[in-house]
C-alpha positions as CSV (number, residue, x, y, z in Angstrom):
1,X,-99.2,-38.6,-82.6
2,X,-97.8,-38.0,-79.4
3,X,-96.5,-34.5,-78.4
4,X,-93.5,-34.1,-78.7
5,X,-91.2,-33.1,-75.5
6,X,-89.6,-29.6,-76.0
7,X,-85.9,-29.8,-75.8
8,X,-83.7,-27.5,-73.6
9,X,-80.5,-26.2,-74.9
10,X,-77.9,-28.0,-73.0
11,X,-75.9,-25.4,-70.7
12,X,-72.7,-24.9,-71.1
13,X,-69.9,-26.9,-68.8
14,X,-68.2,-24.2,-66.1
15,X,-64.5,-24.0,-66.8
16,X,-62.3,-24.6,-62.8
17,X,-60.2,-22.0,-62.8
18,X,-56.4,-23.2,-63.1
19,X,-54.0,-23.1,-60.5
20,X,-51.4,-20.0,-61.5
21,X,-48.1,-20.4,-59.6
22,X,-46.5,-16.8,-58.0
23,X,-44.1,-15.3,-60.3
24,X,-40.5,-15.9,-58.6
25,X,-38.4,-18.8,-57.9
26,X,-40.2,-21.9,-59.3
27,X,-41.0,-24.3,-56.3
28,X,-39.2,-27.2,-55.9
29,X,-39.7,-30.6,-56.4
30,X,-41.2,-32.2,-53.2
31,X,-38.4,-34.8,-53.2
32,X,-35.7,-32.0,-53.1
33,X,-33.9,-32.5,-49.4
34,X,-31.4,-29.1,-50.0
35,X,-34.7,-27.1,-50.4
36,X,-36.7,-28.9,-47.5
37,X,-34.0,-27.8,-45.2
38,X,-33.6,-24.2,-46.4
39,X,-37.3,-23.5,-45.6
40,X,-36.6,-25.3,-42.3
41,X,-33.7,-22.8,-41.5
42,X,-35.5,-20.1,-42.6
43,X,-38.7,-21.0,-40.8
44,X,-36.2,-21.4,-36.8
45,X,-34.7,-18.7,-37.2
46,X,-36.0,-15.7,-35.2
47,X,-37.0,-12.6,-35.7
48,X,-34.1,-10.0,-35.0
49,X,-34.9,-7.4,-31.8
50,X,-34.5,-3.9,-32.9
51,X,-31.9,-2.4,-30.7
52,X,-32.5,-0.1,-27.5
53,X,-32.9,3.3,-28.5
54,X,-29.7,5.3,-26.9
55,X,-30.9,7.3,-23.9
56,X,-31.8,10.9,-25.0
57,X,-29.4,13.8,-25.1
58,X,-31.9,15.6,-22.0
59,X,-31.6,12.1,-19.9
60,X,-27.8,12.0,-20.1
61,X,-27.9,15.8,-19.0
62,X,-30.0,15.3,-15.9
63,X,-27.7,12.5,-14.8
64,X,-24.6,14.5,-15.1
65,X,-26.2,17.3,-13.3
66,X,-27.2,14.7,-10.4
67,X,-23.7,13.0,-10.0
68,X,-21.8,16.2,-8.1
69,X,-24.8,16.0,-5.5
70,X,-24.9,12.2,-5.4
71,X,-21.1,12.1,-4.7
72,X,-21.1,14.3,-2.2
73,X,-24.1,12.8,-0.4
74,X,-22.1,9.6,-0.7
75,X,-18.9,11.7,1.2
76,X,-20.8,13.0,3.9
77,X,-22.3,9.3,4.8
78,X,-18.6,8.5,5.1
79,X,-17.3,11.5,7.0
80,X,-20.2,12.0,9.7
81,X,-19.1,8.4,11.0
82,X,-15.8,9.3,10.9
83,X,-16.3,12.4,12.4
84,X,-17.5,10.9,15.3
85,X,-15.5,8.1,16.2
86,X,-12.7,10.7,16.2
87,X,-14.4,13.1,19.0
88,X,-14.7,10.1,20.9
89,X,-11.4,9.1,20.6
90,X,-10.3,11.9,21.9
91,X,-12.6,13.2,24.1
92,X,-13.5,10.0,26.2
93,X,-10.0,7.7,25.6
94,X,-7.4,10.8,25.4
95,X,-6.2,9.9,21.8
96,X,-4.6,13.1,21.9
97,X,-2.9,12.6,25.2
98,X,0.8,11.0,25.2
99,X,1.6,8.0,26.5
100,X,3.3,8.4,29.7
101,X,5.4,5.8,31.3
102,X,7.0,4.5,34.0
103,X,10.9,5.3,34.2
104,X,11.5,3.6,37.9
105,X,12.9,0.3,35.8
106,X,15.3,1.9,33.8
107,X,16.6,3.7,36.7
108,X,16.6,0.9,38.8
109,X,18.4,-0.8,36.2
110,X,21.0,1.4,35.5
111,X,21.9,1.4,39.5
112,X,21.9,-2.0,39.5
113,X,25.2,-1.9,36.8
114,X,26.8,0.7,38.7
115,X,28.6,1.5,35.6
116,X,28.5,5.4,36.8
117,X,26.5,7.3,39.2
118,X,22.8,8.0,38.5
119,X,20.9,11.3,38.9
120,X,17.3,11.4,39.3
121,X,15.1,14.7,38.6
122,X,12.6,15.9,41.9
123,X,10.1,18.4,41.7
124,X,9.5,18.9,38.1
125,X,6.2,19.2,38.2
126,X,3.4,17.8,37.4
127,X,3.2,19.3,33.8
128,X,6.4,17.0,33.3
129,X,5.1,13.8,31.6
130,X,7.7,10.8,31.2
131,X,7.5,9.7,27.2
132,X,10.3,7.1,27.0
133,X,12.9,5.1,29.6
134,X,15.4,2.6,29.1
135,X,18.7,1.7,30.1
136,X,20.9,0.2,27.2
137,X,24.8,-1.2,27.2
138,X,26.6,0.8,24.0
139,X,29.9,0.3,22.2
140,X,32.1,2.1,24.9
141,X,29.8,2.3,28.0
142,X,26.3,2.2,28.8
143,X,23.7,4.8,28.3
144,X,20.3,5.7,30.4
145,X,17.9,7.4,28.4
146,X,14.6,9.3,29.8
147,X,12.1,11.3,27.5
148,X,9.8,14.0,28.7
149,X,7.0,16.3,27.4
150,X,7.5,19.6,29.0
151,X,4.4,21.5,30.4
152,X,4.8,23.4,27.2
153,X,4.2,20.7,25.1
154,X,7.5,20.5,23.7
155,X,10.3,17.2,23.7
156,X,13.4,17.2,25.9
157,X,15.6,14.0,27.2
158,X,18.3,13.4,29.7
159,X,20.8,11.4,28.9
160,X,23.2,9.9,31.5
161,X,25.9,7.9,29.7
162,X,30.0,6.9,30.7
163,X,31.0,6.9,27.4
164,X,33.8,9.1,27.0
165,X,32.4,12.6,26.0
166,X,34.4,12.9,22.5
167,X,32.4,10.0,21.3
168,X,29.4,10.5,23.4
169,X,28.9,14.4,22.3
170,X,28.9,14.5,18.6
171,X,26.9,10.9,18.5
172,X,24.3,13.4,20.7
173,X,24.6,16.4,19.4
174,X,25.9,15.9,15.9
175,X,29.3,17.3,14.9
176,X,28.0,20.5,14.5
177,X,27.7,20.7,18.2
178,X,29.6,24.3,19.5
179,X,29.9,25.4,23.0
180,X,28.1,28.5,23.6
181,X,29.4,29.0,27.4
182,X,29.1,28.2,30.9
183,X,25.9,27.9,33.0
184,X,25.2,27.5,36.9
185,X,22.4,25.1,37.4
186,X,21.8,23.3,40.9
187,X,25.3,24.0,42.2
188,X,27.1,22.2,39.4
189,X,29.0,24.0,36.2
190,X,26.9,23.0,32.7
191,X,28.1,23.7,28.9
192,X,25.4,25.4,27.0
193,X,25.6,23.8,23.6
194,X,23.9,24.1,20.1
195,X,22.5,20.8,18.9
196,X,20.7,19.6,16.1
197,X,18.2,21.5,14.2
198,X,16.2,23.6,16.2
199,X,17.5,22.0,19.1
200,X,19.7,23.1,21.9
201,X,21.5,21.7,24.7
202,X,23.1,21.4,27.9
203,X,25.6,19.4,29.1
204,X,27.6,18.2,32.4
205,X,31.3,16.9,32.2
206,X,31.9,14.6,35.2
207,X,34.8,12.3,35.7
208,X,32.8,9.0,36.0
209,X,29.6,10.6,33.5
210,X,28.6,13.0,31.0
211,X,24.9,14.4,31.4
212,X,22.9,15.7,28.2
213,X,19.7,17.5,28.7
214,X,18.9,18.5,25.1
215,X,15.8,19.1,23.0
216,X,13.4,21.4,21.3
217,X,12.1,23.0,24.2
218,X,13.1,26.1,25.6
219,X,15.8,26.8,27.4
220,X,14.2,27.9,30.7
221,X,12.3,24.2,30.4
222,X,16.1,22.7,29.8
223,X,17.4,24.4,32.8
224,X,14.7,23.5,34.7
225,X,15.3,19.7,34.0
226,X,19.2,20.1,34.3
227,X,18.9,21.9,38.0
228,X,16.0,19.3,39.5
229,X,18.5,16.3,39.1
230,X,19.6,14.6,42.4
């Protein structure tokens, strides 16, 4: 009789572990399109940036303590340039000088009209600086008109004119304009008047002209003006 072959206990089949779906929505059917295209969106979209932290309360401070000195830095840049343009200006192309110009036209005009007899000043000086001329037809007559700087840097103008003196005086002189009494200038009787302002004035009464010297110089200046014309 044959041995017989031992037997082994058969071994018990291993169990697979089963699948166990997360707790939470179920998922969806694989055929669902409404579901396939949430996880789509929710898969583009991107993550959100955190926002820039505000600057600190100490960097704000040092920036407001650096703005006075920046803005004045940022002045004096402008200034110095300025600055120098000016004191070359005026000392190398006399931007504080007057412009002086030439009066022989205007005279030569007015003597050309004969409309009254023309007086010319001599010997003023040369501190005497000629600001203005001309030689214009008015309602009532004609006028010539010359503007000076005196040597002390103040304005005076002569004014030669035959339009009759009630007219021509108060247009000059305002209406304010009073008499203040004779004068001997140059061999010829002048009217010391008041005048506008600050101003004073004298004047010649001639049959064919009336002649104004008037302005806010001084009166020695005025006479001198009044007694060099010719």
């Amino acid at each position: 009789m044959s041995p017989t072959t031992p037997t082994t206990a058969a071994e018990p089949a291993r169990a697979e572990p089963a699948l166990v779906e997360p707790a939470g929505e179920p998922a969806p059917a694989p055929d669902d399109p409404e579901a396939t295209a949430a996880r789509t969106v929710e898969h583009d979209v991107p993550p959100a940036r955190p926002a820039a932290a505000p600057p600190t309360a100490k960097g704000g401070k040092a920036r407001a303590e650096r703005s006075p000195k920046d803005m004045a830095l940022s002045l004096l840049v402008l200034l110095v340039p300025i600055a120098l343009l000016l004191a070359f200006y005026r000392g190398f192309l006399g931007g504080d000088q007057p412009t002086v110009v030439d009066a022989a036209p205007a005279y030569e005009q007015a003597r050309a009209a004969n409309a009254f007899p023309v007086s010319e000043p001599a010997g003023l000086g040369k501190g005497w600086r000629t600001v203005s001329a001309g030689y214009r037809t008015v309602d009532g007559g004609s006028s010539l008109r010359i503007g000076y700087l005196t040597p002390e840097g103040q304005a005076a103008q002569l004014v030669q004119s035959d339009v009759p003196p009630e007219r021509l005086i108060p247009a000059e002189l305002t209406r304010e304009g009073q008499p203040q009494g004779p004068v001997d200038l140059g061999g010829r009787s002048w009217q010391r008047y008041t005048a506008r302002g600050n101003e004073q004035a004298l004047v010649l009464l001639e049959p064919d002209r009336t002649v104004i010297v008037v302005g806010d110089a001084r009166e020695n200046e005025l006479r001198q003006l009044a007694a060099a014309l010719r």
